[in-house]
C-alpha positions in Angstrom: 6.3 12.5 -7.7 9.4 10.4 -8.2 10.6 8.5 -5.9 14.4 7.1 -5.3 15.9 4.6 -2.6 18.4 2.7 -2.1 17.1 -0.4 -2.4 19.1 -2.2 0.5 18.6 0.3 3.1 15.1 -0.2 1.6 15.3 -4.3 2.0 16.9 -3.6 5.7 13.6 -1.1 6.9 11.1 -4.2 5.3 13.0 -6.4 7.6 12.7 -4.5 10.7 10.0 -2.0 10.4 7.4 -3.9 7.7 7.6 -1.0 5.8 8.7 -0.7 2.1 10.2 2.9 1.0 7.9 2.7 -1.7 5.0 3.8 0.5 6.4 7.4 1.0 4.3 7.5 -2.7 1.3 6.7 -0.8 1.7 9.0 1.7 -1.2 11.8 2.4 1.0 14.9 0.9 -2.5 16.8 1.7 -1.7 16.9 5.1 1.5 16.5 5.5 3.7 18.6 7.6 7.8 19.0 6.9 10.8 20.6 8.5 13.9 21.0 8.0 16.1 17.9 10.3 19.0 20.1 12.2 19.9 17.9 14.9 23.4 17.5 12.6 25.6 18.0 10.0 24.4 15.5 7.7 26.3 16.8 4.7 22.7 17.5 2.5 19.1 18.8 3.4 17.0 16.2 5.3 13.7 17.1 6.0 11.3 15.6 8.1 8.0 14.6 6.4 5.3 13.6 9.2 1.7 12.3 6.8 -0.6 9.7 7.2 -0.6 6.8 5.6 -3.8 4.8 5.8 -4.9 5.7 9.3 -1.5 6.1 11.3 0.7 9.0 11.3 4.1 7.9 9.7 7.4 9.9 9.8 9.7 10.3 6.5 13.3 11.8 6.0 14.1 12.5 2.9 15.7 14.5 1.2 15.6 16.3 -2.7 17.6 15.1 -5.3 17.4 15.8 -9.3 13.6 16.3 -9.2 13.3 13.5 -7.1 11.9 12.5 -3.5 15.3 10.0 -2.1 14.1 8.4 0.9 16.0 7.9 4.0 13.9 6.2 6.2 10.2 5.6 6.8 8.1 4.6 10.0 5.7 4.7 12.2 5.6 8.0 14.2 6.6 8.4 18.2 3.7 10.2 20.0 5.9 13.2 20.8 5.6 13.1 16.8 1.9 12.3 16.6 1.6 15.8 19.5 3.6 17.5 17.6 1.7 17.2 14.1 -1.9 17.5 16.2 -0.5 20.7 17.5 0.6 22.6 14.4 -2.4 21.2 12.2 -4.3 22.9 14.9 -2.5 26.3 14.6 -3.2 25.8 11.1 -6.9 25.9 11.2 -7.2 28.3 13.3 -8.6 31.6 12.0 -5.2 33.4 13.4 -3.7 30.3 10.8 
């Protein structure tokens, strides 16, 4: 998977959230779970990518761009996030799936 940045809105989330855009690469794709953001026009196709990343759930926007992942942002996810997630993995494994 490639992926882009812009490497000072990169700089800026290091600064303030200890997180480098770079670690979207490391993120647990396996069990990750998107949709689409709608809560505005943002002029492209962001999607929301909620995965873990070592033992804490992180949440991604991106979107897709030439064949590439371009990352937005990149933190730690809310726990209306984190009950979200739990709930739709669990409608996932559920026999009715």
């Amino acid at each position: 998977m490639r992926i882009k940045f812009d490497p000072i809105k990169d700089a800026k989330n290091i600064a303030e959230r200890g997180l480098p855009f770079s670690l979207v690469e490391d993120l647990d794709w396996e069990t990750a779970i998107a949709r689409e953001d709608r809560r505005k026009d943002y002029g492209e196709r962001r999607v929301l990518v909620l995965a873990y990343l070592g033992s804490r759930l992180h949440a991604a926007v991106v979107t897709y761009q030439d064949g590439a992942v371009h990352v937005i942002s990149l933190r730690k996810a809310h726990w209306k996030e984190v009950d979200w997630y739990e709930q739709q993995k669990g409608r996932q494994d559920s026999p009715a799936g």
